[in-house]
C-alpha positions in Angstrom: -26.3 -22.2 1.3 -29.1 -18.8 1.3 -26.0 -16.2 1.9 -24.4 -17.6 -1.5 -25.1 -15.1 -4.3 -24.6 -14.7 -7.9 -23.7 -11.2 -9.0 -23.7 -10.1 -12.9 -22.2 -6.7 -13.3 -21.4 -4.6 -16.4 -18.8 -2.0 -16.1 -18.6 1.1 -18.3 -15.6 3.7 -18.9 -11.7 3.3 -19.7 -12.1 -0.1 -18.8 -10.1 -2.2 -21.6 -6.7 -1.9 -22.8 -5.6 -1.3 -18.8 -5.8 -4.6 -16.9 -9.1 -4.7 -15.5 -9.7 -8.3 -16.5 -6.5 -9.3 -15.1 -6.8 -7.4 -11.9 -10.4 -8.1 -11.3 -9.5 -12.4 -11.7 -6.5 -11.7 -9.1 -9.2 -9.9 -6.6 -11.8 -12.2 -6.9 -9.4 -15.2 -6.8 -8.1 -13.5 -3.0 -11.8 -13.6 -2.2 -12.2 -17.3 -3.0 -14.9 -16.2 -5.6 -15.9 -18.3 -8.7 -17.3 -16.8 -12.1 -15.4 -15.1 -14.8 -14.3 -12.0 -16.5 -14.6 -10.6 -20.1 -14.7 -8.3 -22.4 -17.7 -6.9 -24.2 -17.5 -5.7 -27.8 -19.3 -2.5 -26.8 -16.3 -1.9 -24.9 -17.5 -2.5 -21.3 -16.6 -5.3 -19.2 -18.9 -7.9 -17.8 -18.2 -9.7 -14.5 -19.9 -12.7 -13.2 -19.3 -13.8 -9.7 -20.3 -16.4 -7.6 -19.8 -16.3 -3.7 -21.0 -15.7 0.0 -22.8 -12.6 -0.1 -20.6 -10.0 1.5 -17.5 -11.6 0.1 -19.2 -10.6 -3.1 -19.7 -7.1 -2.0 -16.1 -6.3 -1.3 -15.7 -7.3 -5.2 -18.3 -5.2 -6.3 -16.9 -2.1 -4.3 -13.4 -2.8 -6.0 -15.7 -2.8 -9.6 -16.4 0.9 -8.8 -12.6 1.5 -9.0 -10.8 -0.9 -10.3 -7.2 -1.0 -10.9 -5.0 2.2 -11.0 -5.0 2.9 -15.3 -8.6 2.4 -15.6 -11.5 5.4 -15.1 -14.5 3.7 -13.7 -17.9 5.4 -15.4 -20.8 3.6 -14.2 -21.1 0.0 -13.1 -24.5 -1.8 -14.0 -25.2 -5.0 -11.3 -28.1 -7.8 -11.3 -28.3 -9.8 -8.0 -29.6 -13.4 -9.0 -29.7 -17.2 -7.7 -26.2 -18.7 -7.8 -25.9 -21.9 -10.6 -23.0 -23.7 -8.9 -21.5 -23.9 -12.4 -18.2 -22.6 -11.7 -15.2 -24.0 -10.3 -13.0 -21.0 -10.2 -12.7 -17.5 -11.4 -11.2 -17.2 -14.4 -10.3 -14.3 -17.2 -13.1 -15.4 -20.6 -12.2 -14.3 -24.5 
């Protein structure tokens, strides 16, 4: 499938301690998206997802935001070939 993408993004600010992993799993799980969310012990937040193309767009637009408590600094993305190795999206520790 050539529209199916694989997008690795790093989020940076008051990201932890608010819900963003929880939030960011329920959003990509509306989309239909498969990857993961997780924590990063430099305090960012690192999101890879798995979809079609602009399905994976709206996700990264709700990145720049995210939920309501957390203050969105910078958001870091790599577009690369998708793996296939996920079954759903799911929050990591």
């Amino acid at each position: 499938m050539p529209d199916t993408v694989r997008l690795d993004a790093r989020i940076y600010g008051y990201v932890q301690g608010v819900s963003f992993r929880y939030y960011t799993c329920r959003q990509a799980q509306s989309l239909h998206l498969v990857g993961y969310v997780r924590n990063r012990m430099d305090g960012s937040v690192e999101v890879v997802a798995e979809g079609r193309r602009e399905v994976v767009k709206r996700l990264l637009s709700w990145l720049h935001v995210g939920p309501s408590s957390a203050e969105v600094k910078r958001v870091d993305v790599q577009w690369e070939q998708p793996t296939g190795e996920f079954g759903r999206f799911e929050v990591r520790f």
